[in-house]
LOBA-252844 format. One record per atom (N, C-alpha, C): residue in one letter; x, y, z. Coordinates in steps of 0.02 Angstrom, whole numbers, padded with zeros to 5 digits, always signed. Layout:
N
AXYZ ...
END
This chain:
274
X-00381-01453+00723 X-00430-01398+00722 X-00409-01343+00771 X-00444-01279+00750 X-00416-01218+00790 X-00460-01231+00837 X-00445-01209+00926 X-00475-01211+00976 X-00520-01126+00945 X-00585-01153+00945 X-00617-01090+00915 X-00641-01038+00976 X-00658-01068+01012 X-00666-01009+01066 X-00636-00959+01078 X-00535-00991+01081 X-00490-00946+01103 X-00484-00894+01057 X-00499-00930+00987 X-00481-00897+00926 X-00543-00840+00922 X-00596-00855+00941 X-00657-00789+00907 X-00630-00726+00960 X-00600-00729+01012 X-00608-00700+01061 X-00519-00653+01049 X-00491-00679+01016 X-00404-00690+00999 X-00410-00608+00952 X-00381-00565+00947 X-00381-00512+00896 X-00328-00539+00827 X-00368-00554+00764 X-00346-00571+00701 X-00285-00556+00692 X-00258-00493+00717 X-00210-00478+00702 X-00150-00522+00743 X-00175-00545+00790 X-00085-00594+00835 X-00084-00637+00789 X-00168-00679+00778 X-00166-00733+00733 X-00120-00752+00703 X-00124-00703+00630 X-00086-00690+00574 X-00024-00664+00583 X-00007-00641+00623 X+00046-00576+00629 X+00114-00653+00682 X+00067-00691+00695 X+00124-00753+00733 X+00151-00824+00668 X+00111-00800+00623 X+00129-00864+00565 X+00195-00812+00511 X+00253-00859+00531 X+00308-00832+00487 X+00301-00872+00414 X+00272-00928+00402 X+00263-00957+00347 X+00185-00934+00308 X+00207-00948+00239 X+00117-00961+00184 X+00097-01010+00203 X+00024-01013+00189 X+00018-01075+00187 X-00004-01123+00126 X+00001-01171+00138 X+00011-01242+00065 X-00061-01239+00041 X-00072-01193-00003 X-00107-01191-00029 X-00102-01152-00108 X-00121-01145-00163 X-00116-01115-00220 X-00141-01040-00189 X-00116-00998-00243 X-00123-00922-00210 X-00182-00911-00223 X-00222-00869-00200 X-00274-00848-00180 X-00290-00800-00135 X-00310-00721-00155 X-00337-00654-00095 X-00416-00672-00087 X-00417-00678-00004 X-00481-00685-00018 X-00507-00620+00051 X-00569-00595+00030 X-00592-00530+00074 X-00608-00466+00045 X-00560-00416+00045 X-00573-00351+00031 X-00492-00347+00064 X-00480-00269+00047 X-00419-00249+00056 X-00397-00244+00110 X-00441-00224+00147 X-00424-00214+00248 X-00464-00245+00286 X-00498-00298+00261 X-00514-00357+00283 X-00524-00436+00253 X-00453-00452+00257 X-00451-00529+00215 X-00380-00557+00238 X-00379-00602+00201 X-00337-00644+00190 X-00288-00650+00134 X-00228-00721+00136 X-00209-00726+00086 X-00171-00793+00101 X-00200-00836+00046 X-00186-00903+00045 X-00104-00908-00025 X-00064-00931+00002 X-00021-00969-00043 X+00009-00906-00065 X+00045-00880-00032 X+00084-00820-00025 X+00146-00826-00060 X+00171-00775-00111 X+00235-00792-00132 X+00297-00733-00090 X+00341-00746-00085 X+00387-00705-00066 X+00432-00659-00084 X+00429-00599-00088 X+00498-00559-00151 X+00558-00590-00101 X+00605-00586-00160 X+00654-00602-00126 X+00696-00536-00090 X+00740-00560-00045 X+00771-00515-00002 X+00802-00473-00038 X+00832-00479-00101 X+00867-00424-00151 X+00852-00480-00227 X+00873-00430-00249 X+00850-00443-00330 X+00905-00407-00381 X+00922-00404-00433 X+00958-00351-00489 X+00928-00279-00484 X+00845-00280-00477 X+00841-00191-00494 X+00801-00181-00410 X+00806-00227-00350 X+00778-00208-00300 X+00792-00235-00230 X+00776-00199-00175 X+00773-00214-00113 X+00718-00242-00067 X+00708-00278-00041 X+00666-00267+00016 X+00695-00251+00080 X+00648-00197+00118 X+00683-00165+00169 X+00641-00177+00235 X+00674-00157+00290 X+00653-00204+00362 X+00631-00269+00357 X+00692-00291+00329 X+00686-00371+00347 X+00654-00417+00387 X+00662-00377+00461 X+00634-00399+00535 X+00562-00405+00538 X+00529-00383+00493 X+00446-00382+00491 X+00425-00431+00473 X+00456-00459+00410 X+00426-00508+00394 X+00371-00517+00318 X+00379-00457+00293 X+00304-00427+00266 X+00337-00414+00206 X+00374-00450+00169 X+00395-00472+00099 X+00389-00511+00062 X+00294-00532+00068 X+00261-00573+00052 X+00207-00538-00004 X+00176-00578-00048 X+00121-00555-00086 X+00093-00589-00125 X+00044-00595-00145 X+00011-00625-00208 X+00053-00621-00271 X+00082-00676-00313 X+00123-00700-00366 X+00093-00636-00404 X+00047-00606-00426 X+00049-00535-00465 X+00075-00485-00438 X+00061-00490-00373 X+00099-00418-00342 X+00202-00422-00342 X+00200-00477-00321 X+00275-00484-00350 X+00299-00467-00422 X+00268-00496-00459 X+00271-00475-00525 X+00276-00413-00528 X+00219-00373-00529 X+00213-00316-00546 X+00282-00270-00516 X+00310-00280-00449 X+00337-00237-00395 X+00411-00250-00455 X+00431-00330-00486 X+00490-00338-00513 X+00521-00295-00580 X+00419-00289-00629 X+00404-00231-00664 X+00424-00172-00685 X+00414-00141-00616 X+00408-00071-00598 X+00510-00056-00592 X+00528-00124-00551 X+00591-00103-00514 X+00644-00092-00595 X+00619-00134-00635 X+00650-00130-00705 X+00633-00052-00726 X+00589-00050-00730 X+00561+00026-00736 X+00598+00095-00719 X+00611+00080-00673 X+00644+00131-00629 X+00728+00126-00658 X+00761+00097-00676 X+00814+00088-00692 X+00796+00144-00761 X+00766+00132-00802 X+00754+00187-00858 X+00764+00270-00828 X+00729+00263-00782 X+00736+00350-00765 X+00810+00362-00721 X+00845+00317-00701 X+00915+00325-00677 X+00935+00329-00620 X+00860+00285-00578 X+00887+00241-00519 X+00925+00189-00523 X+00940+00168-00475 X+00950+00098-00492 X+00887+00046-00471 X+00857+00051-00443 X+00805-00003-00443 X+00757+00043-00385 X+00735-00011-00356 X+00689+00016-00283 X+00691-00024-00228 X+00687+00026-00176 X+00674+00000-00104 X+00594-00015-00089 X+00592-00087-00071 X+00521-00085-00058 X+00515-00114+00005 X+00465-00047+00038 X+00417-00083+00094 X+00370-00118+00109 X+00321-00142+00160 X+00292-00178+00164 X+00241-00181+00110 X+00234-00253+00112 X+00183-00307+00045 X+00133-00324+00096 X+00152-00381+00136 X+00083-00411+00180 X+00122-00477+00186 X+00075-00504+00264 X+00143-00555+00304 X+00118-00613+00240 X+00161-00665+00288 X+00151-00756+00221 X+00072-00746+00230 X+00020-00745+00280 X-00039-00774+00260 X-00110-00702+00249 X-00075-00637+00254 X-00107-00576+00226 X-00139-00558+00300 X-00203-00551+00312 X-00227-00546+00356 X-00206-00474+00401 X-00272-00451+00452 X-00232-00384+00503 X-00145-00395+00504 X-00115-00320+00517 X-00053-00349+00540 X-00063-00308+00605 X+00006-00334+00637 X+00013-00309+00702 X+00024-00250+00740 X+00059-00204+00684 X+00086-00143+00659 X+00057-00091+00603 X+00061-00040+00600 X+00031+00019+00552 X+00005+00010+00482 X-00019-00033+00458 X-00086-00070+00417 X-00137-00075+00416 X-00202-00048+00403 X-00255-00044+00395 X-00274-00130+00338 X-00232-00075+00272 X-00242-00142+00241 X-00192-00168+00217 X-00169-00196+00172 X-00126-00245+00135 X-00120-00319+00164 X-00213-00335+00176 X-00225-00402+00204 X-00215-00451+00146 X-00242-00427+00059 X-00237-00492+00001 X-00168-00492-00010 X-00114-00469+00008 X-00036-00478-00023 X-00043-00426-00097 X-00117-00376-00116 X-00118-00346-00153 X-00108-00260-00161 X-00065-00257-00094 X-00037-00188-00071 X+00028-00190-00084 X+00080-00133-00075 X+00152-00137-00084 X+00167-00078-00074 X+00206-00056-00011 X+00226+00008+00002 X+00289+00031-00048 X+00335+00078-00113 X+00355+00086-00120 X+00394+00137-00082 X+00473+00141-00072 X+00480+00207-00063 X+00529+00263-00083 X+00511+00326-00079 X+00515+00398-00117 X+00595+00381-00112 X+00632+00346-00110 X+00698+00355-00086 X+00737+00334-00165 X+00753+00361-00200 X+00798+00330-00261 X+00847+00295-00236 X+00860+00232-00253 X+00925+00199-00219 X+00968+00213-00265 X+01035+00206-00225 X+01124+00220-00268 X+01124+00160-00271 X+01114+00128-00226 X+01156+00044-00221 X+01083+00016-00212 X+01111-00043-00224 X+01063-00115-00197 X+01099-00167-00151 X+01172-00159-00107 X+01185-00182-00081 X+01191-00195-00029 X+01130-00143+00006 X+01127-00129+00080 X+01132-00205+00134 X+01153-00205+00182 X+01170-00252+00228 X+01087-00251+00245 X+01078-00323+00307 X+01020-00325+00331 X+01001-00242+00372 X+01080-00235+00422 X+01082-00200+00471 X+01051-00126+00437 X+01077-00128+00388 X+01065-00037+00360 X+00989-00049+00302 X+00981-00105+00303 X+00895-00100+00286 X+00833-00082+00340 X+00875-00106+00421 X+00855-00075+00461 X+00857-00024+00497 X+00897+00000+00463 X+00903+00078+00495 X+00900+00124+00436 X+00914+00122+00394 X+00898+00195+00327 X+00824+00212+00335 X+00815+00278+00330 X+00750+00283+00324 X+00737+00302+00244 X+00682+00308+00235 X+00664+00336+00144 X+00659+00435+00170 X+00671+00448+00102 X+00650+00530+00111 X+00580+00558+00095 X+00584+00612+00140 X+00506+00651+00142 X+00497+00679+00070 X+00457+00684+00032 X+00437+00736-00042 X+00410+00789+00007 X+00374+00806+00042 X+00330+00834+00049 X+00343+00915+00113 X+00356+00956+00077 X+00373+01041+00112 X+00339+01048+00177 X+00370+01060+00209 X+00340+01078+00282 X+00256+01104+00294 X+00229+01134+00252 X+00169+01176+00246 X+00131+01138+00223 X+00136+01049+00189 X+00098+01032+00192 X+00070+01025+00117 X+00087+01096+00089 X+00057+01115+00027 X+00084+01089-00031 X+00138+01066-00063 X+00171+01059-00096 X+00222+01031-00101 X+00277+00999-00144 X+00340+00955-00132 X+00365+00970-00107 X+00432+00970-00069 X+00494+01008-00069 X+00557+00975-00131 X+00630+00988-00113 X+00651+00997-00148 X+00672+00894-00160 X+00663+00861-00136 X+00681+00805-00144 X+00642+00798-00204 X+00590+00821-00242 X+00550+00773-00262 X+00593+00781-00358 X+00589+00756-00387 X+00621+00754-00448 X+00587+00721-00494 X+00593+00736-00566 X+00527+00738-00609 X+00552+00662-00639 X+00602+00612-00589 X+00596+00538-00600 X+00560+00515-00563 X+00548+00548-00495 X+00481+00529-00449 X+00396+00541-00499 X+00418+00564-00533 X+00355+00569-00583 X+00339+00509-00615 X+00420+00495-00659 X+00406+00441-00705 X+00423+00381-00682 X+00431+00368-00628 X+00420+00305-00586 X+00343+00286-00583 X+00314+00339-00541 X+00235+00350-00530 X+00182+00313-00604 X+00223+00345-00637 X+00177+00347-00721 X+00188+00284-00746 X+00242+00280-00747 X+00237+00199-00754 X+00201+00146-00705 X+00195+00162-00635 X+00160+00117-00610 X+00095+00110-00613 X+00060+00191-00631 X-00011+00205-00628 X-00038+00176-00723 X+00021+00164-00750 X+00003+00154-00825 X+00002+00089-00836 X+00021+00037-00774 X+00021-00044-00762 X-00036-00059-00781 X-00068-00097-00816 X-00147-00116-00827 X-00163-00167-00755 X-00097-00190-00724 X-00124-00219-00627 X-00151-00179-00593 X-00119-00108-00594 X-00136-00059-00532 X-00211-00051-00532 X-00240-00054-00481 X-00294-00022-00485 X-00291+00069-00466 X-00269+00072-00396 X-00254+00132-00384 X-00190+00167-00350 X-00148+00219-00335 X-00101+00224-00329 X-00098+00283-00269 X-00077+00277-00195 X-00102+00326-00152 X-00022+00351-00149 X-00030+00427-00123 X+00031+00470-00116 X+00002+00532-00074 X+00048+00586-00035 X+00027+00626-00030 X+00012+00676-00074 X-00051+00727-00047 X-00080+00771-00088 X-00027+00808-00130 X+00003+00843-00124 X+00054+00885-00162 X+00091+00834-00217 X+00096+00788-00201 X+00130+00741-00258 X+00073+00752-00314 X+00020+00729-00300 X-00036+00725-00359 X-00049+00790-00380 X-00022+00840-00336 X-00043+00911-00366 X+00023+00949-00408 X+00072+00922-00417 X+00140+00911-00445 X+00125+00879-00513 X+00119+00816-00508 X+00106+00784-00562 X+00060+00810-00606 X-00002+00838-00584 X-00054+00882-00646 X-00029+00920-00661 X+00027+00958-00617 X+00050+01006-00642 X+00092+00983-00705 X+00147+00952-00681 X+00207+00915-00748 X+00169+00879-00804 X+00138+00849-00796 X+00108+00800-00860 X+00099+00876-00905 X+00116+00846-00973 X+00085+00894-01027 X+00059+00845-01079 X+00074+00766-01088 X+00046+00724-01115 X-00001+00679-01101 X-00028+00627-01117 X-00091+00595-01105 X-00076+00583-01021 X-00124+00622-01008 X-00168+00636-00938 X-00188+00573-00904 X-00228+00523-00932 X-00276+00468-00927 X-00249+00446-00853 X-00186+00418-00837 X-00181+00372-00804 X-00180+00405-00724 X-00175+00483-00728 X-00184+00524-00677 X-00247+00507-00608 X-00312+00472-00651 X-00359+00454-00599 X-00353+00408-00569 X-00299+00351-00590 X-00257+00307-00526 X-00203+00345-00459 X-00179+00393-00460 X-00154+00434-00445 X-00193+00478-00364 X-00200+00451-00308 X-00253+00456-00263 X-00206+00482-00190 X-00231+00551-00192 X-00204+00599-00135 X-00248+00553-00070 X-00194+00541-00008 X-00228+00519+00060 X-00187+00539+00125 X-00187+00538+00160 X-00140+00540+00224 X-00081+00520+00228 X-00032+00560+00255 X+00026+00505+00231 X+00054+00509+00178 X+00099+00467+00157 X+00127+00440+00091 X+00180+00498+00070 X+00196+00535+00106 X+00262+00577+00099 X+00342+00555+00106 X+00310+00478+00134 X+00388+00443+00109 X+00380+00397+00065 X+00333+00363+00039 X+00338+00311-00001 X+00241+00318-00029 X+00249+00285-00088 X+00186+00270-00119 X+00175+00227-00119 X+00082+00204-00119 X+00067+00138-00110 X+00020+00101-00165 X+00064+00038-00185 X+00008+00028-00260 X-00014-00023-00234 X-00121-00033-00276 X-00143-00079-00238 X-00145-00106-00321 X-00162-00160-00308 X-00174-00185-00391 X-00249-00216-00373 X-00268-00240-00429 X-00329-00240-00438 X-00353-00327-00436 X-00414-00362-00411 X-00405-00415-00405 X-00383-00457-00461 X-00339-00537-00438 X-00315-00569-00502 X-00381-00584-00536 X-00380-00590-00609 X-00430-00620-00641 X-00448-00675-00615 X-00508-00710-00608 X-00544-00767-00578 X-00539-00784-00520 X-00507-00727-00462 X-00525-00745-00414 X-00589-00714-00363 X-00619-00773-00367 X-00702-00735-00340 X-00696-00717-00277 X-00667-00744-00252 X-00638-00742-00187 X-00649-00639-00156 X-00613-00630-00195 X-00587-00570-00191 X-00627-00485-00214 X-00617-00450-00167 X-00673-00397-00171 X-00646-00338-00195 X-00647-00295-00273 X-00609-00243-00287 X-00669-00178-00251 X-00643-00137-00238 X-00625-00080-00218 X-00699-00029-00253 X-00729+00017-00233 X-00770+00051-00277 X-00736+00082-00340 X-00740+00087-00396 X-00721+00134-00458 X-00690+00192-00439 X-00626+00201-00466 X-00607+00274-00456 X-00653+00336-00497 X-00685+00384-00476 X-00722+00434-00509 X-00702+00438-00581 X-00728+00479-00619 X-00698+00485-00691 X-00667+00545-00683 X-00611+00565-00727 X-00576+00617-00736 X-00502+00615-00709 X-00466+00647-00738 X-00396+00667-00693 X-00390+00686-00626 X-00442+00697-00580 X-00446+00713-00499 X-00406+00754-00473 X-00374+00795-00546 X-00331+00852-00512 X-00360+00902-00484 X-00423+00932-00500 X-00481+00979-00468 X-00490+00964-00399 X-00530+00895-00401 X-00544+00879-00319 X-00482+00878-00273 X-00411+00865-00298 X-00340+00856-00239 X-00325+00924-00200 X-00344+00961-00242 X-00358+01045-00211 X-00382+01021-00161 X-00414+01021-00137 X-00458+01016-00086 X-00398+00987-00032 X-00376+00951-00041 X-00315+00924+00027 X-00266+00967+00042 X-00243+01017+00007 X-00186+01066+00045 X-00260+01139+00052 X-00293+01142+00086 X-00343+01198+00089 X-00388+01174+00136 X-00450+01156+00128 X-00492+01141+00177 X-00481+01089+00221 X-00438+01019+00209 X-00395+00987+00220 X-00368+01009+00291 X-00330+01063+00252 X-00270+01088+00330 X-00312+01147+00350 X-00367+01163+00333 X-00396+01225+00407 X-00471+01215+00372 X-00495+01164+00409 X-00548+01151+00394 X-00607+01207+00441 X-00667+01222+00408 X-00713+01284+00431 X-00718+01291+00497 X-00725+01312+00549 X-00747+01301+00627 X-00802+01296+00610 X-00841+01249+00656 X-00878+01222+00662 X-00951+01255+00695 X-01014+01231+00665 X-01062+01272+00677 X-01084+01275+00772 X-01071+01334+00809 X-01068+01331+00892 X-01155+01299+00875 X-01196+01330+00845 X-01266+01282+00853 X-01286+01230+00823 X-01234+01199+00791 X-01247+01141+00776 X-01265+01078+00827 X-01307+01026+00808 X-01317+01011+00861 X-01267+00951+00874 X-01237+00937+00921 X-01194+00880+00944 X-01204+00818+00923 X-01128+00795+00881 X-01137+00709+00843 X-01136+00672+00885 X-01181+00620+00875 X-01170+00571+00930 X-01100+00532+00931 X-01068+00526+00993 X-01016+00475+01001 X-01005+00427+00958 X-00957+00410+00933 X-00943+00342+00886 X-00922+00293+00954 X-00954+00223+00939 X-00922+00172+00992 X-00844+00165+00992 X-00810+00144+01012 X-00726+00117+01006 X-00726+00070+00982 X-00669+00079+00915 X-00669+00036+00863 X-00648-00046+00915 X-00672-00082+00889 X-00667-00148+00919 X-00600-00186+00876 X-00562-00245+00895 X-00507-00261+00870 X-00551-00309+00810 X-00520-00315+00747 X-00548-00379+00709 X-00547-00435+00725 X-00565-00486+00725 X-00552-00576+00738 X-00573-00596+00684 X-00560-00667+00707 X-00566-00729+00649 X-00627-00725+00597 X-00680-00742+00643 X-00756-00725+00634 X-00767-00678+00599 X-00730-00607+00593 X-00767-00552+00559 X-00725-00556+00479 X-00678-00595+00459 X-00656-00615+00394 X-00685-00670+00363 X-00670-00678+00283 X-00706-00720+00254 X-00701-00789+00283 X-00748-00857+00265 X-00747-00909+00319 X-00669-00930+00278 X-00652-00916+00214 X-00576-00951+00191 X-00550-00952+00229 X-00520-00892+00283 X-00469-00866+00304 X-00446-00932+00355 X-00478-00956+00391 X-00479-01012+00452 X-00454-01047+00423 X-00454-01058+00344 X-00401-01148+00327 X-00357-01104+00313 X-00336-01052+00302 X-00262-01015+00271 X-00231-01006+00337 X-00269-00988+00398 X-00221-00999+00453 X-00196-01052+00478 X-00236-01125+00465 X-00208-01175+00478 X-00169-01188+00451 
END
């Protein structure tokens, strides 16, 4: 048994972030996306025919047996438009959960950082998986691509947002305001397609929970429509948002976010750490 005291008091994230193994259990996400778990973790492998996994040293080339799937999918995919495969970043460690490092979520193993980088090769050494970086899409101003971005960065995208797994697909704003632009054929899959912070080196697909697992908490509905109208809004009010009313009256303080623990995830999570 876990010494529970140490553990309620322990921030979730060392927890998880100290187990290099899954654990023996059948797979299973259990929580919500940035707060859960993940029981019976499968692993991409370190290289593949159409792919990479990159920063080895993390550890975080783990995922739920669909998210592997899907990522092996896509990497086939990409070979059509005249990559050779893909570099992929972080999935989520063997047992999901906080990580220790720049993650909010990809606690179910149902996240997967792709990135913007077309690979030449797939034969990168460990050493130069740790050091290449991926490239920026995104123009200095914020507003729009620059010149990296290429209309196979499109049909990479389209294919992943056209996956019946994905649920939703985050990138920076100008990417999604690119893509409404290029599409001239069926539109539809555009409202997976979700402008956020970030994501000017790599895109992030979440997929949607596996069928029958109750366990697992999907996400509110993406709005209806192509959401190319509302992405406006991120290169504009976004980057110079109104000054603020001098008589308005003062928000109250938000407390300081507190670290997660054991206790504040589903009760699963405690046998997946054991």
């Amino acid at each position: 048994m876990l010494a529970m005291p140490a553990v309620a008091q322990t921030p979730a994230k060392q927890l998880f972030g100290a187990k290099a193994t899954p654990s023996e259990h059948s797979s299973a996400p259990f929580g919500s996306y940035s707060k859960g778990c993940l029981a019976g973790a499968e692993q991409l492998p370190e290289s593949g025919p159409t792919w990479q996994a990159m920063r080895l040293s993390r550890n975080r080339n783990w995922g739920h047996p669909d998210t592997i799937a899907f990522i092996k999918r896509l990497s086939i995919a990409a070979t059509k438009v005249g990559w050779a495969g893909l570099y992929v970043g972080d999935i989520s460690q063997p047992r999901g959960g906080p990580m220790l490092s720049g993650h909010a979520s990809h606690q179910m193993g149902l996240d997967a950082d792709i990135w913007m980088y077309p690979p030449s090769r797939l034969d990168l050494t460990r050493a130069e998986r740790e050091n290449l970086s991926s490239i920026n899409v995104r123009a200095a101003n914020q507003k729009q691509v620059n010149s990296n971005w290429t209309y196979a960065h499109h049909r990479v995208l389209r294919a992943a947002a056209r996956d019946p797994a994905i649920a939703r697909i985050f990138v920076t704003a100008p990417v999604k305001l690119q893509m409404c632009k290029e599409e001239t054929g069926n539109r539809a899959y555009l409202r997976k397609i979700r402008p956020w912070w970030g994501h000017n080196y790599h895109f992030h697909v979440r997929l949607n929970c596996p069928r029958g697992a109750a366990g697992c908490q999907e996400q509110d509905p993406i709005p209806p429509g192509d959401g190319c109208g509302e992405a406006i809004w991120w290169v504009t009010d976004a980057l110079n948002p109104p000054k603020p009313d001098p008589n308005a009256p003062k928000p109250t303080p938000k407390p300081p976010k507190r670290e997660i623990t054991l206790a504040d995830l589903p009760q699963q999570c405690s046998a997946v750490l054991r």
